[in-house]
N, C-alpha and C positions, 0 to 999 in steps of 0.2 A: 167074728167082728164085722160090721156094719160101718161100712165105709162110703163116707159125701166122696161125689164125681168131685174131682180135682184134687182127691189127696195124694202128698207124695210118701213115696215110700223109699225108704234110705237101705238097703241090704248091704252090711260094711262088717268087716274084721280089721287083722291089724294091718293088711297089704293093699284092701279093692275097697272099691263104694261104689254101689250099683244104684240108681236111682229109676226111679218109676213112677208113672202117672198113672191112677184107677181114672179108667173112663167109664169103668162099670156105673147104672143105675142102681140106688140103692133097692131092695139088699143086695145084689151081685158084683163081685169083683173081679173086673178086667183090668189088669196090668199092661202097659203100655213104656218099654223100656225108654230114657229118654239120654241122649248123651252129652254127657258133662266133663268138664274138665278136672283133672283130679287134683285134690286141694292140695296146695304146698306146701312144703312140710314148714313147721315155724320152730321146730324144738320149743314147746311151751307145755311138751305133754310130763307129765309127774314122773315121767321116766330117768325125767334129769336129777330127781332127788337117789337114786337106784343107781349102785356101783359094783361095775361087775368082778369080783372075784370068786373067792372059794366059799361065802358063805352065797352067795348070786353069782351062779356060773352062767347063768342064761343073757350075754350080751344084746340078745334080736329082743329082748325085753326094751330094750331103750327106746329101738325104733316104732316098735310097735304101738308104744302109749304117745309119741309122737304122731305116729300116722293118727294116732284115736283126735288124739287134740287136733288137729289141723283140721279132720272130719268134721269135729261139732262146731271150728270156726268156720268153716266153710255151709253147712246149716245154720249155721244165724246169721249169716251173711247173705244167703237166701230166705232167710224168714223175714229180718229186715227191711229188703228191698221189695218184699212181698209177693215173690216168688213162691215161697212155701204158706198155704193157708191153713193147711193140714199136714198133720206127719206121724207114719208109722212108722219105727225104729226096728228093724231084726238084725241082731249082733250075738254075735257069742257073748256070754256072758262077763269076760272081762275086758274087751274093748268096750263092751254098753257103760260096762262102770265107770271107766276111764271118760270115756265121752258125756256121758254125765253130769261130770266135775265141771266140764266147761261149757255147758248150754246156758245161754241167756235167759233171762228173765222171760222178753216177746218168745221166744222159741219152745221152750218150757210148758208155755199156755193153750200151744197150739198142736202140741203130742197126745194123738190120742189113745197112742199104746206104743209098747214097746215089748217085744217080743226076746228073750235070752236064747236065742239060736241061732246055729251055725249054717246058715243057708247062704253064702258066699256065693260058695261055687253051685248052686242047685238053680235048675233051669226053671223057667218062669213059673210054670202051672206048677210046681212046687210051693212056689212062694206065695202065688196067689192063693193055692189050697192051705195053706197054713197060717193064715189073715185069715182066711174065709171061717176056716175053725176055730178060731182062737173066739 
């Protein structure tokens, strides 16, 4: 994938969100980690429709699509103010779903991919190498 200087890149599952600035020249992706404040949780994530007992034993389900929701209000919160002009998304594949549900319109239009993997915890030239290939 071929990535404009100044996209950001969002690396999130259901507990971190890691962000990052390409200062690379196209075609080359250089990652530049940048630090943000982690979004607050709002309880607005679909988790609240999810009850946990013996048919959903999994109660960290609840928090988890909360952490998602508060993540994509927190990217269109900066896509808004025009912070984000570009976005690549890498998530596990059911927080991406979750966070999904809740991107806006502006924010939506400004994604130029979205990657289904689990690169949380994987160090940067990881992540960089895996944009660069996709």
């Amino acid at each position: 994938m071929i990535l404009p200087a100044g996209t950001t890149v969002a690396v999130a599952d259901g507990k971190t969100i890691r962000l990052f600035h390409n200062t690379g020249v196209k075609p080359g992706v250089h990652l530049v980690e940048i630090t943000a404040a982690p979004p607050a949780s709002a309880h607005s994530g679909s988790g609240a429709r999810h009850r946990t007992g013996s048919a959903n034993p999994d109660g960290r389900r609840l928090v988890e699509d909360d952490f998602a929701a508060a993540t994509a209000a927190f990217l269109n919160k900066l896509s808004l103010d025009g912070t984000i002009e570009h976005l690549v998304v890498v998530s596990d594949p059911r927080t991406l779903g979750e966070m999904r549900k809740h991107f806006n319109r502006d924010l939506r239009g400004k994604i130029l991919g979205e990657l289904a993997k689990d690169f949380s915890r994987r160090p940067l030239e990881d992540i960089a190498s895996l944009i660069a290939d996709a």
